[in-house]
DRENLUM-733010 format. One line per field, with one value per residue (C-alpha): residue number from 0; x negated, y negated, z. Coordinates in steps of 0.1 Angstrom, whole numbers, always signed. Last residue first. Example, Ala and Ser with C-alpha at 12.3 -4.5 7.8 and 13.67 -1.06 7.14 Angstrom:
k	c(1_0)
X	c(-137_-123)
Y	c(+11_+45)
Z	c(+71_+78)
// end
This chain:
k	c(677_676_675_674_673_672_671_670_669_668_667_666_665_664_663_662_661_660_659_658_657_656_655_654_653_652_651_650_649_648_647_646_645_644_643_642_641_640_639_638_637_636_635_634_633_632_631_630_629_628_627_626_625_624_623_622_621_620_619_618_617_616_615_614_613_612_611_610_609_608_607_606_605_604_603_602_601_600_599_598_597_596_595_594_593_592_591_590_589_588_587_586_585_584_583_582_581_580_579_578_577_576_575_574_573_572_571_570_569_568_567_566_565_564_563_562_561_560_559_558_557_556_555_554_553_552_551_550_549_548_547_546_545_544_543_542_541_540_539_538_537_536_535_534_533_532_531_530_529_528_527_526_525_524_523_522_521_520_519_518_517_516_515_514_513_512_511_510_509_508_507_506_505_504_503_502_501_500_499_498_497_496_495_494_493_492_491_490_489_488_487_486_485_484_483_482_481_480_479_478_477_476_475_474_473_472_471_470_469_468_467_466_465_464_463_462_461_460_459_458_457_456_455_454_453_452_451_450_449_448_447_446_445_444_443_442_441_440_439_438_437_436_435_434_433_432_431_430_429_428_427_426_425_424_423_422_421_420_419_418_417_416_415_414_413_412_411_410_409_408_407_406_405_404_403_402_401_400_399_398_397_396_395_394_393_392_391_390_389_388_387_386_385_384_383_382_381_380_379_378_377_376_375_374_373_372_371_370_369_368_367_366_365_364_363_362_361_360_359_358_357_356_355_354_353_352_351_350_349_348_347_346_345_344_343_342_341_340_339_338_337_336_335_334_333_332_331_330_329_328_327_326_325_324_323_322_321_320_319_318_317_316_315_314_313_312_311_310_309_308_307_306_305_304_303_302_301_300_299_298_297_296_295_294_293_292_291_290_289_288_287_286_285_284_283_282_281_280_279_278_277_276_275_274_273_272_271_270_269_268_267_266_265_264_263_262_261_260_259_258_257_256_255_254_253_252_251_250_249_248_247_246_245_244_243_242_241_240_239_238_237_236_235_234_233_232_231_230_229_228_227_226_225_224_223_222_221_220_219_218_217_216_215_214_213_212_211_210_209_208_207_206_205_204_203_202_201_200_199_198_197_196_195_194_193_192_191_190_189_188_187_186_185_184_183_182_181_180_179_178_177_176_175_174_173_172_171_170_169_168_167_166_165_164_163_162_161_160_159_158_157_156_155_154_153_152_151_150_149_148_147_146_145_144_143_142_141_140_139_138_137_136_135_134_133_132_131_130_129_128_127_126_125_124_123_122_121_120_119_118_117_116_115_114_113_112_111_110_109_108_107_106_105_104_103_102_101_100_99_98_97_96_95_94_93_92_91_90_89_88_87_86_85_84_83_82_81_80_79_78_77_76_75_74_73_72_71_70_69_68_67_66_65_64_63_62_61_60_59_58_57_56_55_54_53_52_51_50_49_48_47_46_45_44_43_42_41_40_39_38_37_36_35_34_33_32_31_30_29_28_27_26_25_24_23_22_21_20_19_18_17_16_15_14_13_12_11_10_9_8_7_6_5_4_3_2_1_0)
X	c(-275_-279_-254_-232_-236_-205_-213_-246_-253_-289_-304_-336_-362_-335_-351_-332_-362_-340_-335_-304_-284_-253_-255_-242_-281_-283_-271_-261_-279_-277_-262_-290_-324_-308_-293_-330_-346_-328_-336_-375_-377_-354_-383_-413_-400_-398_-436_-444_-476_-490_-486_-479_-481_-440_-422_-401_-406_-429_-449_-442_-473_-466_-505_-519_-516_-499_-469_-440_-416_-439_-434_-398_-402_-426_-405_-376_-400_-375_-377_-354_-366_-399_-396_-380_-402_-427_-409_-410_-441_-450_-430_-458_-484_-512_-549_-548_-527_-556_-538_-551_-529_-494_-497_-505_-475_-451_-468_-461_-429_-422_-439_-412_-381_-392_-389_-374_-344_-356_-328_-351_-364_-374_-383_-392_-409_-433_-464_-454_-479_-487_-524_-548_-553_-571_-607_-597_-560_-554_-586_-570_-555_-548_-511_-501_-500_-507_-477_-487_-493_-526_-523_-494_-478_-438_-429_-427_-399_-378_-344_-335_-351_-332_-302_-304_-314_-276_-257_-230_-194_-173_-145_-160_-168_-184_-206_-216_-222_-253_-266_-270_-287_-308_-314_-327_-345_-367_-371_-385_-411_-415_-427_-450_-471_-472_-493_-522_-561_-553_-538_-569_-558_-547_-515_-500_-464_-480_-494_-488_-502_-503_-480_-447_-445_-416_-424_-431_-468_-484_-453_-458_-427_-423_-405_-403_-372_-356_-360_-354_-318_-310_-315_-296_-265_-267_-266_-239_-216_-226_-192_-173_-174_-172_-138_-126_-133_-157_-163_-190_-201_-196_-220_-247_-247_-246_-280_-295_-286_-304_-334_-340_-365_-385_-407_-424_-453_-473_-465_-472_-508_-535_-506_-485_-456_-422_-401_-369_-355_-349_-385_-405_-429_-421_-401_-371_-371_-337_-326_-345_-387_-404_-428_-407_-376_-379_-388_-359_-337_-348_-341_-306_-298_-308_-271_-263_-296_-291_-252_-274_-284_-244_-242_-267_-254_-214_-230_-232_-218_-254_-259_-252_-274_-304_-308_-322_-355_-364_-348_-358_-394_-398_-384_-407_-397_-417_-426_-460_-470_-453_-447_-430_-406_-372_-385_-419_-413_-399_-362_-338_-314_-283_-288_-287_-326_-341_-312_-294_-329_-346_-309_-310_-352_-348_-322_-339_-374_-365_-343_-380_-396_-371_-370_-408_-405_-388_-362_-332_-304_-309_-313_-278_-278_-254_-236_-213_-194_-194_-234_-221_-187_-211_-236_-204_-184_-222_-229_-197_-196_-231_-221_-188_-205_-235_-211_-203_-214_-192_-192_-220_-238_-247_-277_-276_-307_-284_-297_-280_-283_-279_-296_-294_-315_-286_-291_-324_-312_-325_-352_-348_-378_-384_-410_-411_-432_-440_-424_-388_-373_-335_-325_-302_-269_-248_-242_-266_-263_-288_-279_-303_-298_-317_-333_-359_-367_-402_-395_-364_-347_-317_-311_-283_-281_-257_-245_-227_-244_-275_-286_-321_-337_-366_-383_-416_-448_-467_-463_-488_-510_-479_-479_-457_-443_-461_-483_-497_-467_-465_-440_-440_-431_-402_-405_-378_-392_-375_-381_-393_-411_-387_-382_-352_-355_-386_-364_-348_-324_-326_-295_-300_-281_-293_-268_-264_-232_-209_-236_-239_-272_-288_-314_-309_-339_-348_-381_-394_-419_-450_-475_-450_-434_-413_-381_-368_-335_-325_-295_-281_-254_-263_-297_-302_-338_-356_-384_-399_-432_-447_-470_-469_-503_-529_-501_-508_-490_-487_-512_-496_-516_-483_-480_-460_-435_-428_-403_-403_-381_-398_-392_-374_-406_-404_-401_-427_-413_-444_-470_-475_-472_-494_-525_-526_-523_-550_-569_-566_-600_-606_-567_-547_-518_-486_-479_-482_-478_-499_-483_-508_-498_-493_-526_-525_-522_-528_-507_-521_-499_-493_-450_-453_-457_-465_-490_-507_-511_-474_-452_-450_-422_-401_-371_-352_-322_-330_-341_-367_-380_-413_-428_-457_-467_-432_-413_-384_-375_-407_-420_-419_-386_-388_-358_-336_-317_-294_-293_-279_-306_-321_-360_-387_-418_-445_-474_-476_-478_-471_-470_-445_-423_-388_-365_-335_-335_-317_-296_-285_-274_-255_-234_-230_-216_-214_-176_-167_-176_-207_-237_-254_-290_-292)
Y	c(+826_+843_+867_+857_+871_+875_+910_+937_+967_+977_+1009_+1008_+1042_+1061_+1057_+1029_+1006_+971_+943_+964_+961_+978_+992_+976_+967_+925_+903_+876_+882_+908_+908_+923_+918_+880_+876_+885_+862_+833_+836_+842_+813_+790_+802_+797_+763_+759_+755_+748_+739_+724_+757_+791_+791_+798_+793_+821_+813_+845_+841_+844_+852_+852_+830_+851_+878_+911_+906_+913_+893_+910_+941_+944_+933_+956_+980_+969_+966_+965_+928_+912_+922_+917_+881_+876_+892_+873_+844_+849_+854_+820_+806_+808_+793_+808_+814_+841_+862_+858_+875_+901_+931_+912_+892_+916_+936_+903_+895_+927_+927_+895_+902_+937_+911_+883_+850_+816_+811_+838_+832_+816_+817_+851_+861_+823_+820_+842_+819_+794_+813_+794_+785_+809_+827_+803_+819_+855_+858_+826_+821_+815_+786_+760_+768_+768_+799_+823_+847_+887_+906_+904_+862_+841_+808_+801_+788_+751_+733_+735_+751_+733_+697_+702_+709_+680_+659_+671_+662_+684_+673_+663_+685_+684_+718_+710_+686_+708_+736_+716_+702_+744_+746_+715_+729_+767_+750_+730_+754_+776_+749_+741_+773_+786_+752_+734_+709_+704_+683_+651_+667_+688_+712_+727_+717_+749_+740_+715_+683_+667_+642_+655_+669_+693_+700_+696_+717_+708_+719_+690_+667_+675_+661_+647_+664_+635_+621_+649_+654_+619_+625_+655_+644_+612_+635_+654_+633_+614_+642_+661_+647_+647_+688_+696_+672_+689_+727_+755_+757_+782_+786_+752_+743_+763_+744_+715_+721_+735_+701_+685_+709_+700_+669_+692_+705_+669_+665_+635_+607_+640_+645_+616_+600_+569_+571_+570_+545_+567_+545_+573_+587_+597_+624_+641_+617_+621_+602_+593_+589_+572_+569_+544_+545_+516_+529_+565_+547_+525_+556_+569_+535_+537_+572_+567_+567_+595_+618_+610_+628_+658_+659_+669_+692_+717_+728_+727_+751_+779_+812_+827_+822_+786_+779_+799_+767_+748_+744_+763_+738_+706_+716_+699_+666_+662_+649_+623_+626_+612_+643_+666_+645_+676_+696_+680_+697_+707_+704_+673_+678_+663_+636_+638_+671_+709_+714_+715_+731_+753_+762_+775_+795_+813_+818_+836_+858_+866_+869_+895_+916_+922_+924_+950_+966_+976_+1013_+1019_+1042_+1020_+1016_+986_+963_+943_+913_+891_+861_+830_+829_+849_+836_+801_+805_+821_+794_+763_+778_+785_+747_+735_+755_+743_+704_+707_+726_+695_+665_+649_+615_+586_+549_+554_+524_+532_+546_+577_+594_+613_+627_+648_+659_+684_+690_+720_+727_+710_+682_+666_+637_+641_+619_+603_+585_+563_+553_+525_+491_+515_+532_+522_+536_+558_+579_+604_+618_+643_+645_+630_+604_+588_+575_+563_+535_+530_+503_+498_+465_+458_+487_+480_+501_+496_+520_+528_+547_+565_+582_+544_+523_+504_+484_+490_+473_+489_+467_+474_+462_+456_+489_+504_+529_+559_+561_+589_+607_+637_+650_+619_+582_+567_+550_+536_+559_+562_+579_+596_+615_+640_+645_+679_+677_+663_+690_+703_+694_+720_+745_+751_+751_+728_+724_+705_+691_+670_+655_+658_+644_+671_+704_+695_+711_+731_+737_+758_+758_+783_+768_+795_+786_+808_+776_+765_+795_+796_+812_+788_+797_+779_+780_+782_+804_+833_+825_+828_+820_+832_+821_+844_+824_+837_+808_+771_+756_+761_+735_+706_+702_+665_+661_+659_+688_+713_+705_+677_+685_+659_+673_+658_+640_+627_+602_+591_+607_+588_+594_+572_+543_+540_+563_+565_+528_+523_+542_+529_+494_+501_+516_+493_+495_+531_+534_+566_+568_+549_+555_+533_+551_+545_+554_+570_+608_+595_+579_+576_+542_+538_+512_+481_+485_+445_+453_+476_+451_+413_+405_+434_+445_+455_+459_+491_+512_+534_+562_+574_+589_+620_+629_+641_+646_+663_+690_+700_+692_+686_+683_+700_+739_+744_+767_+740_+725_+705_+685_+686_+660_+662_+699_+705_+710_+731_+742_+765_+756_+788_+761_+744_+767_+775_+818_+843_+838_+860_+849_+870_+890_+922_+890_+882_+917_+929_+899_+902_+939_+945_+945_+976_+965_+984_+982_+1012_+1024_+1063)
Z	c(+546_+585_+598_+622_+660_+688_+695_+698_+709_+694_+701_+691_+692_+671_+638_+618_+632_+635_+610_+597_+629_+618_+583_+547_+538_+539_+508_+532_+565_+591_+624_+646_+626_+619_+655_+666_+640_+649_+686_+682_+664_+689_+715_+695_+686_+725_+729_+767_+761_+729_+706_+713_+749_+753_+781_+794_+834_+835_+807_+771_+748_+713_+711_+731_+700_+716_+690_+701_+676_+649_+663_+660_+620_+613_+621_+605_+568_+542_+529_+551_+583_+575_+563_+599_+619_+599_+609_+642_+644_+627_+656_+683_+664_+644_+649_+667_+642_+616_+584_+567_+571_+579_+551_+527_+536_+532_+499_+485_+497_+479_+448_+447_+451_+427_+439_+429_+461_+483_+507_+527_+569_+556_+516_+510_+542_+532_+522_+554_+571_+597_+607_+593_+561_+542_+539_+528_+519_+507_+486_+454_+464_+437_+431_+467_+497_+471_+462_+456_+428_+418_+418_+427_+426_+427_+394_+385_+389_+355_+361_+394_+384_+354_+375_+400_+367_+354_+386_+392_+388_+415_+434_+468_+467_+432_+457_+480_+456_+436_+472_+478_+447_+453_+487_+478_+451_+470_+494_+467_+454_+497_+504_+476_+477_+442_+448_+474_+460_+475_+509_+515_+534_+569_+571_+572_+557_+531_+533_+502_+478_+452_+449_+443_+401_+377_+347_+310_+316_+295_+306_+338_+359_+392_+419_+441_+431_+429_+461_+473_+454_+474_+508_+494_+483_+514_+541_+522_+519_+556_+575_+543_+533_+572_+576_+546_+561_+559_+593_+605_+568_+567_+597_+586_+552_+561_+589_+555_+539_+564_+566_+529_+533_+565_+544_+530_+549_+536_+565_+593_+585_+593_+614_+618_+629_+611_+628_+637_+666_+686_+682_+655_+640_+603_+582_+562_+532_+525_+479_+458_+456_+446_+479_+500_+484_+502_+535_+532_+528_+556_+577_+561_+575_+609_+622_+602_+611_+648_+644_+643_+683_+694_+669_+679_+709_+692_+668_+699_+679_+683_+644_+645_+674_+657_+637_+669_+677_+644_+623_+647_+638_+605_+618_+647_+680_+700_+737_+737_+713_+738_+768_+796_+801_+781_+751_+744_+709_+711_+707_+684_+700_+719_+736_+739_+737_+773_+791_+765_+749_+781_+792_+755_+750_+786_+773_+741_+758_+783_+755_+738_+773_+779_+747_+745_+761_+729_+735_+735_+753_+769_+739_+744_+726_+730_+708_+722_+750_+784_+786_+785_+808_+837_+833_+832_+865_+880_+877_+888_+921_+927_+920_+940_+971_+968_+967_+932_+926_+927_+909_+883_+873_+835_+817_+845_+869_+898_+932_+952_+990_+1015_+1047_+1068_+1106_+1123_+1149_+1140_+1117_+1079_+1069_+1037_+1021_+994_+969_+940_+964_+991_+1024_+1022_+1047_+1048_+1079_+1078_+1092_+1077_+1042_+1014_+980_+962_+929_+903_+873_+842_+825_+802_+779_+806_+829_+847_+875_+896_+923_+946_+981_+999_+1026_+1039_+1006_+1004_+970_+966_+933_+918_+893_+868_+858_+895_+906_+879_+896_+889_+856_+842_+814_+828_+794_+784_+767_+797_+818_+856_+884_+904_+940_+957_+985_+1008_+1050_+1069_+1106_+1124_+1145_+1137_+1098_+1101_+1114_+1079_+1054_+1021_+998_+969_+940_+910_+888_+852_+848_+831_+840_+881_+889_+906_+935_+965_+995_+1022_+1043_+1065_+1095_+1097_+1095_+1063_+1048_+1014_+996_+966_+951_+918_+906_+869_+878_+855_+854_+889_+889_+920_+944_+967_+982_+1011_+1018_+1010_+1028_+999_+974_+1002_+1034_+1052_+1079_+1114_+1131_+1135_+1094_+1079_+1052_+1024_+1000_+967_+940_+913_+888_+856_+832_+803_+764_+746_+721_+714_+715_+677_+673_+698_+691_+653_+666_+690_+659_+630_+620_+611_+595_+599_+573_+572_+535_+505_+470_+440_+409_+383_+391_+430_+438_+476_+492_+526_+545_+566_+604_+607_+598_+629_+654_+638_+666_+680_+717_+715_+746_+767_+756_+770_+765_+788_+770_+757_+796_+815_+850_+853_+876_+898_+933_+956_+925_+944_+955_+968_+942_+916_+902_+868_+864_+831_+814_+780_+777_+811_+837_+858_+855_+863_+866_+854_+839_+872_+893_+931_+934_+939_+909_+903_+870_+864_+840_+848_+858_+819_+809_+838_+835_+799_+805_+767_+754_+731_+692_+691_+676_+666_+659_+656)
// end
């Protein structure tokens, strides 16, 4: 029998079952510290000896413009919008470098890199082949990083963490290398670029390090054409500092002890003082043991499906991944803080599954701090809606901090991500139905609303308000000028005017009358033999078009089911499942099956959806996901939401604990601190 039990799970036993163990130098299993608004990627050394990024939210760059005029000189496509035509910033044959740079610019930038530089008994400095007998270890509940290594037979022992209120890097290295002089640490600070790293490092010539020497510490200045950003070293003990190229640095410990400590901090301002190494590792497991305390658990150990471990594996993992990479001031790139991700940009329709789940695990506050973005880039939305005829905040699809919508052959015609916004609202009051919550999202809400509107336009002939064309839909795999009506976004739709609808009688004003006609007269969901079609003109869904996500059951998962029928719904859901070309999908679309399943009846289905043998829901080691452009952390918030949905249920859900889960006796579920899902 499935229970879930309101005696306290052993949290602490929970999160180190799974703690992290590597034996090998990689770069695709890094593992990282950090506290939601920076995070360092540590290799098997303990540093960024080989492999490993440092990112931020804040460090953004951009290399000037190769184009006179700047974004104003992009030309704009027009698509033929049922008579009107509407300009959008679509790909353009002769406009290419301009093209190139407005999508790479700003770019989020790689700080720099701190490494250990070890020389060998013949002098030559050690490459990846010369680090043996690695044991390196996550401590999840502490946030430390223990790194266990031989050089030529000599062990290296080195702690890594970091300090959660400033973000600063702390490192405790122990060996007989510092003895004989064999064992110093590089700071090195790289140009920007938009690839993979963040970094160009054959570029001294276009920025500025300024040194500014300190007793046990150092201070940076840097400036990369409008960037700038400061850096702290700071040490105990005795050291010696160089300066051994135009952007790189050197400490070389003293050789009476075999210990050397340091921290290294990456801050928009000039810090005055910097925590010591005992204060920064003391902070860091006071905050990791205080996260996992709080918030929601799942406890699968119980159960006798040999599969619960890697299930409960991937729901701690997806926790500590999320709270280091994801927990900031802006919406995360969907490789978060590891590496560039489509030069380091976030996407709008992603920031849902990046970090929705944060209001069902009892963590909002996570999640909060990146949707303040949407009010201060409210008016440039709403200057994209007005610049098609539209009213209302047009949300785009790729951008960075200043919210320029880039240019794309895709993302200026997606439209899913208009009603995340009021979704985010909605969330939040369930968690707080207050005043304060009622004002905060008014605005955001009421021009979210209004572009939607807006863009249903209506068919006289049909006397409906259709979706398209143009639009790319969910998959985005077809032909944008011949898409309308897709299954997902008509019921989306509704779900968000409806919820708009209650926000503002909440408020104590009258509904809006088009909001309701728009409500009462989109056009139906599509389907054919019993089961919804991806969009209207898609008969094919289930034979040539089922790849890429299948946005198809949303609706009946990630939705309410705003539009649906019940029985059409679990039709669709089974079909799905049958036919569909799992290897051709992204990491999140099995969590949204799993989430479609759970609501529809099918617990089983559900449970191995989320485990999935496709190697696109494969998780490695570190947790990373290689659903999508490596690491891909929507898979991770995915697979978070739809575990608190299958343990905690969701509005309308069967009166029985865990009703996601098999009701058989092969899951046990304890679980505490979830809220159901809308």
């Amino acid at each position: 029998m499935i229970i879930s039990l309101a005696a306290p799970i052993d949290r602490e036993a929970l999160v180190k079952r799974h703690t992290v163990q590597l034996d090998s130098l990689s770069d695709t299993e890094l593992l990282q510290v950090g506290n939601g608004e920076i995070a360092f990627g540590i290799d098997a050394t303990g540093l960024q000896t080989f492999y490993g990024n440092t990112m931020s939210h804040w460090g953004w760059h951009s290399v000037p413009c190769p184009v006179e005029g700047g974004h104003a000189a992009l030309k704009l496509t027009e698509f033929d919008f049922h008579g009107r035509k509407l300009p959008y910033r679509f790909s353009q044959d002769d406009q290419k470098e301009l093209f190139s740079w407005m999508r790479e610019n700003p770019h989020r930038m790689n700080l720099g890199r701190l490494r250990f530089l070890i020389k060998k008994n013949d002098g030559q400095f050690i490459t990846p082949d010369d680090v043996k007998a690695i044991r390196q270890t996550l401590d999840l509940w502490n946030g430390i990083i223990e790194s266990h290594y031989e050089i030529e037979g000599i062990p290296v022992h080195v702690e890594t963490g970091v300090e959660p209120e400033t973000g600063t890097l702390a490192v405790q290295v122990a060996s007989p290398l510092i003895k004989s002089g064999r064992l110093q640490v590089e700071w090195a600070f790289p140009y920007g670029h938009p690839g993979k790293t963040g970094a160009d490092w054959e570029k001294p010539d276009t920025h500025r390090t300024t040194v500014s020497k300190g007793k046990h510490r150092i201070d940076f200045v840097r400036q990369l054409d409008t960037t700038g950003y400061h850096a702290v070293w700071s040490w105990d003990g005795q050291a010696t500092f160089d300066k051994t190229a135009t952007h790189t640095f050197t400490l070389t410990p003293d050789n009476k002890s075999d210990t050397f400590r340091f921290t290294a901090l990456y801050a928009q301002q000039k810090t005055s003082k910097l925590p010591t190494v005992k204060t920064a590792f003391q902070a860091s497991k006071k905050h990791w043991s205080a996260f996992w305390q709080t918030g929601g658990a799942i406890d699968l150990s119980e159960s006798r499906d040999t599969r619960w471990k890697e299930l409960e594996r991937r729901i701690v993992l997806s926790q500590y991944l999320l709270a280091v990479n994801e927990a900031g001031s802006l919406p995360p790139q969907e490789s978060g803080l590891f590496n560039n991700g489509w030069n380091g940009k976030f996407h709008l329709e992603m920031h849902w599954w990046h970090g929705a789940h944060y209001a069902l695990w009892g963590r909002w506050s996570m999640m909060d701090r990146s949707l303040g973005w949407y009010r201060d880039v409210l008016p440039k939305a709403k200057e994209l809606a007005q610049s098609q005829g539209f009213t209302g905040a047009r949300w785009p699809k790729m951008i960075g901090p200043d919210a320029e919508d880039s240019p794309s052959s895709t993302g200026p015609l997606l439209i899913w991500q208009q009603p995340h916004p009021i979704f985010y609202a909605k969330l939040e009051y369930r968690l707080n139905p207050t005043k304060e919550t009622l004002e905060k999202w008014r605005e955001i809400i009421q021009e979210s609303a209004e572009f939607m509107v807006s863009f249903a336009f209506f068919d006289e002939a049909k006397q409906q308000y259709v979706l398209g064309p143009p639009i790319a839909t969910v998959p985005e795999n077809t032909n944008y000028v011949q898409s309308w009506n897709p299954t997902f976004e008509l019921s989306y739709w509704r779900t968000g005017l409806r919820w708009a609808q209650a926000w503002r009688e909440r408020l104590g004003l009258p509904r809006k009358q088009k909001w309701d006609d728009v409500i009462q007269k989109l056009a139906p969901l599509p389907e054919q033999d019993g089961v919804y079609l991806s969009q209207e003109n898609m008969p094919d869904t289930y034979t040539k078009m089922n790849w890429e996500h299948p946005s198809l059951i949303g609706p009946g998962g990630m939705l309410p089911g705003d539009g649906t029928n019940s029985e059409t719904v679990k039709r669709t859901v089974q079909k799905v499942w049958e036919t569909w070309q799992w290897d051709r999908c992204w990491g999140w679309d099995f969590p949204m099956m799993a989430m479609a399943a759970a609501r529809n009846g099918y617990p089983q289905m559900a449970v191995d959806a989320l485990l999935h043998p496709s190697f696109k829901n494969a998780i490695n080691k570190a947790g990373l996901s290689t659903g999508g452009p490596f690491p891909y952390f929507p898979t991770n918030g995915g697979i978070l939401y739809a575990a608190a949905l299958m343990a905690a249920g969701w509005d309308g859900a069967p009166n029985q604990p865990a009703p996601g889960f098999p009701n058989d006796g092969s899951w046990v579920v304890r679980s505490e601190g979830l809220v159901p899902a809308p």
